[in-house]
C-alpha positions as CSV (number, residue, x, y, z in Angstrom):
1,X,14.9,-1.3,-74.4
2,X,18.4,-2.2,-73.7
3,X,19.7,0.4,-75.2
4,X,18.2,2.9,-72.6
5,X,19.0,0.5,-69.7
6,X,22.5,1.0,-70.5
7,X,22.0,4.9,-71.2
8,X,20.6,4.8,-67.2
9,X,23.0,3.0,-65.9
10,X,25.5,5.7,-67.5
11,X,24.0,8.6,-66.3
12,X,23.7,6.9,-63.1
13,X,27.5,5.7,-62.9
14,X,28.4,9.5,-63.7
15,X,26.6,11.0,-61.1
16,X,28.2,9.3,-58.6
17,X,31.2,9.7,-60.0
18,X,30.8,13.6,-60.2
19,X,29.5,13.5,-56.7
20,X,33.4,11.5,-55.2
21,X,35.5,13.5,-56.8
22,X,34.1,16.9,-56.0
23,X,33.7,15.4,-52.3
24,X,37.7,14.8,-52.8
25,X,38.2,17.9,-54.1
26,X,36.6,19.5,-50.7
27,X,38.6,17.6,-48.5
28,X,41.8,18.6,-50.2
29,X,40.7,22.5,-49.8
30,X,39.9,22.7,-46.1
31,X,43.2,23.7,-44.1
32,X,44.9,21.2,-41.9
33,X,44.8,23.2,-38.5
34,X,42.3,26.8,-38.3
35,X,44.7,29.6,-36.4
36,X,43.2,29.7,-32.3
37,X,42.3,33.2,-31.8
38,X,41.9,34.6,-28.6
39,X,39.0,37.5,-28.1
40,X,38.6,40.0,-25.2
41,X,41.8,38.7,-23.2
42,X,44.1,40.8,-21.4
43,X,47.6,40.8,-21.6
44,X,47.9,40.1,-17.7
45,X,45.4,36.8,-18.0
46,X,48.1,36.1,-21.0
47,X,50.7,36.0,-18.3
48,X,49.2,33.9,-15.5
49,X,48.4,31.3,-18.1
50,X,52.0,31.0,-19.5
51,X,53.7,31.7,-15.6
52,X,55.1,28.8,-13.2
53,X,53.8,28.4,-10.2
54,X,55.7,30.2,-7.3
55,X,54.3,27.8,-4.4
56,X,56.3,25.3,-3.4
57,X,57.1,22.4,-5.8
58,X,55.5,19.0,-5.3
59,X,57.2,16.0,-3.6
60,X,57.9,14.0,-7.4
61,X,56.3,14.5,-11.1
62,X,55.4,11.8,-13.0
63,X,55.7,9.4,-10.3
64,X,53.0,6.4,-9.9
65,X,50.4,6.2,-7.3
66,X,52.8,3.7,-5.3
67,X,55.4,6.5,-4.8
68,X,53.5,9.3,-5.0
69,X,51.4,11.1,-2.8
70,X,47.6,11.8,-1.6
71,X,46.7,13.7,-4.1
72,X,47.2,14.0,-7.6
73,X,47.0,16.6,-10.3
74,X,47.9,17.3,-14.1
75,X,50.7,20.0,-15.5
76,X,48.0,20.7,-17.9
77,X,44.7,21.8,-15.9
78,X,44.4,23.3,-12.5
79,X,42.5,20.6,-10.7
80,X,43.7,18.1,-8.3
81,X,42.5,14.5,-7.8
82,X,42.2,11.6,-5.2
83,X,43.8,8.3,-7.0
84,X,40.8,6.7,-7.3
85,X,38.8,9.4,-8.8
86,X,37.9,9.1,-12.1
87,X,40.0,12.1,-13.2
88,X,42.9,11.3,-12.2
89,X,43.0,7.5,-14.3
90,X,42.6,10.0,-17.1
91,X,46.0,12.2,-16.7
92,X,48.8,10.6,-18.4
93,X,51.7,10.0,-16.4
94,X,54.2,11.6,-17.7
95,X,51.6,15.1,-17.0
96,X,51.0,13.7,-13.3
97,X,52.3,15.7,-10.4
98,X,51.8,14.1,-6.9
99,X,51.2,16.1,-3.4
100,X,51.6,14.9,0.2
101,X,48.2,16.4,0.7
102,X,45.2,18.5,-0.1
103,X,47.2,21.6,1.5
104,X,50.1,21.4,-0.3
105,X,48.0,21.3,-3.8
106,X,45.5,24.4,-3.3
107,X,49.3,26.3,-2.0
108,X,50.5,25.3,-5.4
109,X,47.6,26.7,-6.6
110,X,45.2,24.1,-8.0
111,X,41.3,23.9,-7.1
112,X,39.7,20.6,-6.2
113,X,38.0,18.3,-9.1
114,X,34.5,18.8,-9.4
115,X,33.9,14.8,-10.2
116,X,35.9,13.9,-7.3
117,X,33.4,12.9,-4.8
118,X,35.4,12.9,-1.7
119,X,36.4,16.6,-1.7
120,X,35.4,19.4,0.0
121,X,34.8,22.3,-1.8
């Protein structure tokens, strides 16, 4: 009866052997980074997305709430924030850019935060 204890044990330890290394060998098969591929976009929505901003520049970038303005918002979206909103503690600061008020953001051409309570929209 030991004899086919051991024999279980075997097929058992084998199995899950089998079952790591071919999990292994799926991981090392799937590419590091899939290509982004853009579908149904024109080349003129191309070029707003990679074009600066022709409004007038912001009073600092990257400065902290105690120099900058009223309003923040992030090189990276087109939404601007109150300080305290919960949006703005996410934006890094070196991707903060500051405003001396609401104006001067929607001129630069950013939209107000829609978890921002405290702005009109």
């Amino acid at each position: 009866m030991k004899f086919e204890l051991k024999d279980d044990w075997f097929i058992v330890g084998a199995i899950i052997l089998v079952a790591l290394i071919g999990f292994g060998a799926g991981r090392l098969t799937v590419p590091k980074s899939l290509p982004i591929q853009l579908n149904n976009v024109e080349k003129a929505d191309i070029d707003k997305l990679s074009a600066e901003p022709t409004a007038p520049a912001p009073n600092s970038v990257g400065a902290t709430s105690s120099q900058g303005g009223k309003v923040v918002a992030s090189k990276n979206s087109d939404k601007y924030h109150l300080p305290e909103c919960p949006g703005a503690k996410q934006i890094s600061e070196q991707n903060k850019i500051w405003f001396d008020s609401i104006e001067a953001a929607q001129a630069a051409g950013y939209k107000p935060a829609g978890n921002c309570p405290g702005l009109n929209q």
